[in-house]
C-alpha positions as CSV (number, residue, x, y, z in Angstrom):
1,X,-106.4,11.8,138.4
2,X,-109.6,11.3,136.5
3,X,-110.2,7.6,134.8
4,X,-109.6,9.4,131.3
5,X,-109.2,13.0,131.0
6,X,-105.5,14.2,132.0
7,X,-105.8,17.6,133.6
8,X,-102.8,20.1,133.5
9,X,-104.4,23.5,132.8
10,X,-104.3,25.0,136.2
11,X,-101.5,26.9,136.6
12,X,-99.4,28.1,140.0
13,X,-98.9,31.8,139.9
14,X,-98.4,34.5,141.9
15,X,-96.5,37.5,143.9
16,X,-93.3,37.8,146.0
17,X,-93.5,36.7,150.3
18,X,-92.2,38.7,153.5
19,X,-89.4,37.2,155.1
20,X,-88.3,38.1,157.7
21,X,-84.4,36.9,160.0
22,X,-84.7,33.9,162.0
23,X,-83.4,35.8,165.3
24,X,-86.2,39.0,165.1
25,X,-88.4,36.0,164.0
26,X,-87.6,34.0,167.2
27,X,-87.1,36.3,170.0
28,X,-89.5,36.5,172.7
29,X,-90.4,38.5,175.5
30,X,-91.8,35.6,177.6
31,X,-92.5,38.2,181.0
32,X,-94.3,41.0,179.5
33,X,-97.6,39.8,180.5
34,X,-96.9,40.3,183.9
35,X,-95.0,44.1,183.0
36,X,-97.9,45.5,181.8
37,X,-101.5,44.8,182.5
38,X,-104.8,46.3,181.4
39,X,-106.7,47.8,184.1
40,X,-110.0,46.3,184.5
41,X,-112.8,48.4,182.9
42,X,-111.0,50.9,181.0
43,X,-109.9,51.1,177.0
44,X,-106.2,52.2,177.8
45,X,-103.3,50.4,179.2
46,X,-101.8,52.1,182.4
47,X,-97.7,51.5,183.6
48,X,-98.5,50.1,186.8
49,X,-95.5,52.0,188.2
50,X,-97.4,55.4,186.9
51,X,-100.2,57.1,186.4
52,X,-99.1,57.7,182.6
53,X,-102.0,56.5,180.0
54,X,-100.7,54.4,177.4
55,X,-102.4,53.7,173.9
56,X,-105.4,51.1,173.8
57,X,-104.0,47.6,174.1
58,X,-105.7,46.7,171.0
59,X,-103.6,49.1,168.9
60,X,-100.5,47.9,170.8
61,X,-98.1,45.2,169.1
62,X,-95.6,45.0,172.1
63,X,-93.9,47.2,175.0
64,X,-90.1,47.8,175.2
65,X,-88.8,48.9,178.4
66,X,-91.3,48.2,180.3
67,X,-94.2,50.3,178.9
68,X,-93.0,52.1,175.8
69,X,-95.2,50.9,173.3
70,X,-95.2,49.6,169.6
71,X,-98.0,50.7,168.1
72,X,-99.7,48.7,164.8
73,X,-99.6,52.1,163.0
74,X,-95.6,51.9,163.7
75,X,-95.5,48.4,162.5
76,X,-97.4,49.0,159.6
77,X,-95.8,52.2,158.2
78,X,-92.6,49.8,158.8
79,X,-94.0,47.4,156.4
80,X,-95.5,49.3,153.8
81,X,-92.1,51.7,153.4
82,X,-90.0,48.1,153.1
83,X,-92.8,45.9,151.2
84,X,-95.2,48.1,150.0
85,X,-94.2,49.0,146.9
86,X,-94.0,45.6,145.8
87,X,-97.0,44.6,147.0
88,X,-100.1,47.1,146.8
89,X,-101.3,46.6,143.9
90,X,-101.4,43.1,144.4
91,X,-103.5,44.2,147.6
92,X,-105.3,46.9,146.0
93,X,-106.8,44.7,143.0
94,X,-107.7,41.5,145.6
95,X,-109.6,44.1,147.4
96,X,-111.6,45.6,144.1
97,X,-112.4,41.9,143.4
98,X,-113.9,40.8,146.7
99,X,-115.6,44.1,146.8
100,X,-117.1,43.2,143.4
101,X,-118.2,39.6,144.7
102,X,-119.8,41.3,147.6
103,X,-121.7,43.0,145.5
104,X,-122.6,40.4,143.3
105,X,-123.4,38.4,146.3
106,X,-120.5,35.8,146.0
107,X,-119.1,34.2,148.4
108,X,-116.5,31.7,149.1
109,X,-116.0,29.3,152.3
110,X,-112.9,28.3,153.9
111,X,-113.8,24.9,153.4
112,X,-113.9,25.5,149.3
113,X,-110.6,27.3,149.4
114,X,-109.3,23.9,150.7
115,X,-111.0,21.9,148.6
116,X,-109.7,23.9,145.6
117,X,-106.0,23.6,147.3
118,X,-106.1,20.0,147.5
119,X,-107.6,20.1,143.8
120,X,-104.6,21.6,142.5
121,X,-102.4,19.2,144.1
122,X,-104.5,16.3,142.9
123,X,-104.2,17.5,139.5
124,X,-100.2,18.5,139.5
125,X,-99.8,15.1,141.1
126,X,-98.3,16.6,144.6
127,X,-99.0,16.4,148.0
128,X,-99.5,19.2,150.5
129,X,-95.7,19.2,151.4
130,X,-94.5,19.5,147.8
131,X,-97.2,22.4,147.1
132,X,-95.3,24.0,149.8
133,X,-91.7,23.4,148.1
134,X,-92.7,24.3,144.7
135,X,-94.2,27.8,145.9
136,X,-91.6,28.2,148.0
137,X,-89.3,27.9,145.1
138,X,-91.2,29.0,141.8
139,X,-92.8,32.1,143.9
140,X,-91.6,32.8,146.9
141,X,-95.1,32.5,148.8
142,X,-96.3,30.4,151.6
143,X,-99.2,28.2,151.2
144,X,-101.5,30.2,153.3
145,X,-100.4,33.7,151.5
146,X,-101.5,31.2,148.5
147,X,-104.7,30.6,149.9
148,X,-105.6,34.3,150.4
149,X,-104.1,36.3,147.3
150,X,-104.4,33.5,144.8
151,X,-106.7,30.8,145.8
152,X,-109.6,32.4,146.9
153,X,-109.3,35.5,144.6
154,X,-109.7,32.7,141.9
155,X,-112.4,31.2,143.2
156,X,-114.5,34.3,143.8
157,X,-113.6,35.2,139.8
158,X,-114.5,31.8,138.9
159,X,-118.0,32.3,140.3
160,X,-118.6,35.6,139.3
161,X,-117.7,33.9,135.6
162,X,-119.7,31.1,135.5
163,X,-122.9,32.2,134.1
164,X,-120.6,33.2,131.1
165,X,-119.3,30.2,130.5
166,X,-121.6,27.8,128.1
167,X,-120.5,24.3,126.6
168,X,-121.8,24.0,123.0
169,X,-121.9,20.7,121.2
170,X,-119.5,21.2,118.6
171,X,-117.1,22.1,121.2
172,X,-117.5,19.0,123.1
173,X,-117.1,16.9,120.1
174,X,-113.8,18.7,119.2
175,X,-112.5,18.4,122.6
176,X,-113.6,14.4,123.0
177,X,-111.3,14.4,119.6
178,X,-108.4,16.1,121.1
179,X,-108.5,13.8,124.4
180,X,-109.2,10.4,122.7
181,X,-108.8,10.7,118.7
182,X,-105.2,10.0,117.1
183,X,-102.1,12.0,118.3
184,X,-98.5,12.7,117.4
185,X,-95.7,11.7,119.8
186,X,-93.2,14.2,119.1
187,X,-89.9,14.8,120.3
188,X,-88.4,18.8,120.9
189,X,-85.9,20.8,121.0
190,X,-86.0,24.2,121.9
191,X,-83.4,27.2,121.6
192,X,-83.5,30.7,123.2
193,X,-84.4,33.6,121.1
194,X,-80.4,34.6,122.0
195,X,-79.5,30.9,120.1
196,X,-82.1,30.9,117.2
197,X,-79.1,30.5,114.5
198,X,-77.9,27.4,115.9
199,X,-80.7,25.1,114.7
200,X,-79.6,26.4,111.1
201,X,-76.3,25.8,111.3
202,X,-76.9,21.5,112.3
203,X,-80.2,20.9,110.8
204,X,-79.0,19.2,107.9
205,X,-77.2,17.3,110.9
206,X,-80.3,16.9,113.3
207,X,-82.1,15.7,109.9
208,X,-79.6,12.9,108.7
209,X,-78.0,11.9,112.2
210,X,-80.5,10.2,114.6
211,X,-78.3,10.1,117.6
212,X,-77.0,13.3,116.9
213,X,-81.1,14.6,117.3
214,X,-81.6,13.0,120.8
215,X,-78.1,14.1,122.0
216,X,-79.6,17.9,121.6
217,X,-82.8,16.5,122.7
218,X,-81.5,15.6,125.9
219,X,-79.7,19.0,125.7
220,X,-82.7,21.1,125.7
221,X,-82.5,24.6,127.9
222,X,-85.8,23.7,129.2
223,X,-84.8,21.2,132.0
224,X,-88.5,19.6,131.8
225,X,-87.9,18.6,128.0
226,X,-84.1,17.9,128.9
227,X,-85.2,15.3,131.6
228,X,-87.1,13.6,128.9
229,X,-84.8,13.8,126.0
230,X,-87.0,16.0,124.4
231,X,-90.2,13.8,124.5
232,X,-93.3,16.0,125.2
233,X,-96.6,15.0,125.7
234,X,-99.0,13.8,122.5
235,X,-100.3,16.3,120.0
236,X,-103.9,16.0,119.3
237,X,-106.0,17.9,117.0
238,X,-108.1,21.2,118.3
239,X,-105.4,22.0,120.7
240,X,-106.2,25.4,120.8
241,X,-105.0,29.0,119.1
242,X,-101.5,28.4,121.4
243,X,-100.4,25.4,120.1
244,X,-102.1,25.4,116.7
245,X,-99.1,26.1,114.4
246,X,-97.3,23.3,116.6
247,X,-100.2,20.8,116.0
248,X,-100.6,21.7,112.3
249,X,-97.0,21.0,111.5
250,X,-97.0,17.7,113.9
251,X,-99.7,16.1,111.9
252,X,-97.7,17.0,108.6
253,X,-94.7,14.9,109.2
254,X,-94.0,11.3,108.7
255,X,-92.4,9.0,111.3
256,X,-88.8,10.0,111.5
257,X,-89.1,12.6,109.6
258,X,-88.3,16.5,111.4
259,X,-89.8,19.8,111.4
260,X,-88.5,22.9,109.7
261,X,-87.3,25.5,112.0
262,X,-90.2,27.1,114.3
263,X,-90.2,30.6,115.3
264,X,-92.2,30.7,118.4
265,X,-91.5,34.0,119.4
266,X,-89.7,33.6,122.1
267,X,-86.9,31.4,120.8
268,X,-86.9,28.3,118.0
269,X,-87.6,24.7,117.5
270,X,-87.6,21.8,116.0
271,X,-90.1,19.1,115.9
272,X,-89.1,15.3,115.2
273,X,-92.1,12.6,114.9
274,X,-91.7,9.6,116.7
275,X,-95.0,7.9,116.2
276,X,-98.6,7.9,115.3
277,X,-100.6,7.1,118.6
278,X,-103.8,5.7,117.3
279,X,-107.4,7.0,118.3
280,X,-109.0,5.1,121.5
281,X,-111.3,2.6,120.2
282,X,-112.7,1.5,124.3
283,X,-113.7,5.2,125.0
284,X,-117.1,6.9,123.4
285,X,-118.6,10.5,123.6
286,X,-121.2,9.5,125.7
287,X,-119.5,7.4,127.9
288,X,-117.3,10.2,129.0
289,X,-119.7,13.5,128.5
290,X,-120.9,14.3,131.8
291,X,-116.9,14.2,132.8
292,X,-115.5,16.1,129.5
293,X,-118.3,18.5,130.0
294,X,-117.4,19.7,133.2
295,X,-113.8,19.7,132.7
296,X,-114.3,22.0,129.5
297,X,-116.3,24.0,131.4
298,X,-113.4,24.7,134.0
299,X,-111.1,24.8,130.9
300,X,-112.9,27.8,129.4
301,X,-113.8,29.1,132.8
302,X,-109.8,29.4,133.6
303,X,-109.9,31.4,130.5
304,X,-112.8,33.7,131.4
305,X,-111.3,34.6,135.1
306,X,-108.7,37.2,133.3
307,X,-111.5,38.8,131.0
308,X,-113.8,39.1,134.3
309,X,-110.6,40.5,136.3
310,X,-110.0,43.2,133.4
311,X,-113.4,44.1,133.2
312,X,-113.4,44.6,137.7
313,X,-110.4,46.0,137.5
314,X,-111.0,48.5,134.6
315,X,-114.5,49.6,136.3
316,X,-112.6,50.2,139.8
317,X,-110.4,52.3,138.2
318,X,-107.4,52.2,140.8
319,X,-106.1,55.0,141.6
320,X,-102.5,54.4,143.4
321,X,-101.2,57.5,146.3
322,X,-98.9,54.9,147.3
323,X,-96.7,54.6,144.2
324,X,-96.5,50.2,143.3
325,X,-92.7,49.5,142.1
326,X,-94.2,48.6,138.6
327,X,-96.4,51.6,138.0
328,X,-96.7,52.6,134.6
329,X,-97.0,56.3,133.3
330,X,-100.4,56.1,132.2
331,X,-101.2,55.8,136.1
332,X,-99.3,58.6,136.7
333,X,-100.5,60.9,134.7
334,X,-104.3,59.8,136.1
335,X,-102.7,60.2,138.9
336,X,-101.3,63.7,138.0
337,X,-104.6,64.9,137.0
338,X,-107.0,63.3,139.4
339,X,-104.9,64.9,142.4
340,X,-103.6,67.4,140.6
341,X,-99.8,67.1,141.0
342,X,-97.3,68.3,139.4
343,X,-94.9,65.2,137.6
């Protein structure tokens, strides 16, 4: 972690991983090597019991029986009938973005895709081996699937964005505020949008009764806050549009003192003020402007990457024969009339 800026922004996402039974996964045909064997100076494998010509060995994924082959167009017909639904457009949009790069002449290294890997880590405060639990858990992926549909798409968008990405002065000075200038320690609880009357039925409660408040802190349905008994990390100012209502109200309150009931759109909470965390007085702009620079930079670049995606995406104009499991009906009816179909 940096000497003074806390990082946090980048966030793990991504899409679903093949899996396949630990037997099929396992089993090996340790002799057919010396079953069949390409004949010197020709494109096709021959059974070396027959004359029979079988497909080129390149195109071949194994032989059953002795020399009945599996063919990659087998295999991959098998896979796209049991995965592909759920994962071409996932495909299909990586491929529109490294065909834009190519264009644009961007690149990105193997080495960079590492770096960037060991980045995140170093920022979420994880090695390697817990990267791989937490994808394992959150999304199902492997860290190499991460490398290739999240990591390096990423990185490709990232430098197709930067020339959009500017740092103006006034920003910087805002953001220096939010990093070093006076915060609110608050603690919160948050209920589902299924539980928003519950808050109104023991706020006058939550309000009088202190240990009554962290009991439901430590209650929370969000396990991170629950962990903490509710304590989330200080509120500074220019937080950003997300948590602007949040900060607004924070700031408002006294020590002690509690929120009114939040609506955040997804559920309710309730914010209680624990204490005023005075503004850095060791820590000046300039002293830290080369560092809060570039990590504002990255800040607003992370931002940008979704607007440059959009705009690739929308310009590409995918058009989907293979039908993805979360097509929606405005791409069928492109579809309709682009290949004239009846729906």
């Amino acid at each position: 972690m940096r000497k003074y800026v806390k990082k946090g922004f980048y966030l793990l996402s991504g899409l679903g991983l093949l899996t396949t039974g630990y037997f099929l996964g396992q089993y090996q045909t340790k002799d057919v090597q010396a079953q069949v064997k390409p004949v010197s100076g020709t494109t096709s494998t021959v059974n070396p019991t027959t004359t029979e010509t079988l497909p080129p060995s390149g195109r071949v994924i194994a032989y059953i029986n002795e020399n009945q082959p599996i063919t990659r167009e087998e295999f991959a017909e098998y896979l796209i009938s049991r995965f592909g639904k759920e994962r071409v457009r996932m495909y299909v949009n990586r491929r529109a973005i490294e065909m834009a790069a190519e264009k644009a002449g961007v690149t990105v290294t193997p080495e960079e895709v590492e770096a960037r890997l060991r980045e995140d880590c170093r920022r979420l405060g994880i090695d390697i081996k817990d990267l791989k639990a937490m994808l394992k858990e959150r999304h199902n992926k492997t860290p190499e699937e991460w490398r290739e549909e999240t990591v390096r798409p990423a990185l490709l968008l990232a430098k197709m964005s930067r020339e959009e990405v500017r740092v103006e002065e006034n920003e910087l000075k805002e953001y220096f505020e939010n990093q070093f200038g006076e915060k609110r320690q608050v603690k919160v609880i948050v209920w589902r949008k299924e539980d928003e009357r519950i808050p109104y039925k023991i706020y006058e409660r939550l309000r009088r009764d202190a240990d009554f408040f962290d009991e439901q802190a430590r209650a929370n349905y969000l396990p991170d806050l629950a962990a903490r008994g509710g304590l989330a990390d200080p509120i500074g100012r220019y937080s950003g549009p997300e948590s602007a209502k949040i900060e607004e109200i924070a700031f408002k309150l006294k020590e002690g003192e509690i929120s009114e009931v939040i609506d955040t759109g997804n559920g309710v909470m309730v914010l209680k003020l624990v204490k005023i965390i005075p503004p850095r007085s060791d820590v000046t702009l300039d002293k830290v402007r080369a560092e809060l620079t570039k990590d504002l930079a990255d800040r607003k670049m992370e931002r940008q990457i979704p607007l440059i995606a959009a705009q690739i995406l929308t310009k590409a104009k995918p058009l989907f024969i293979l039908e993805p499991a979360d097509m929606r009906e405005d791409e069928k009816a492109e579809r309709a009339k682009v290949l004239n179909l009846k729906r």
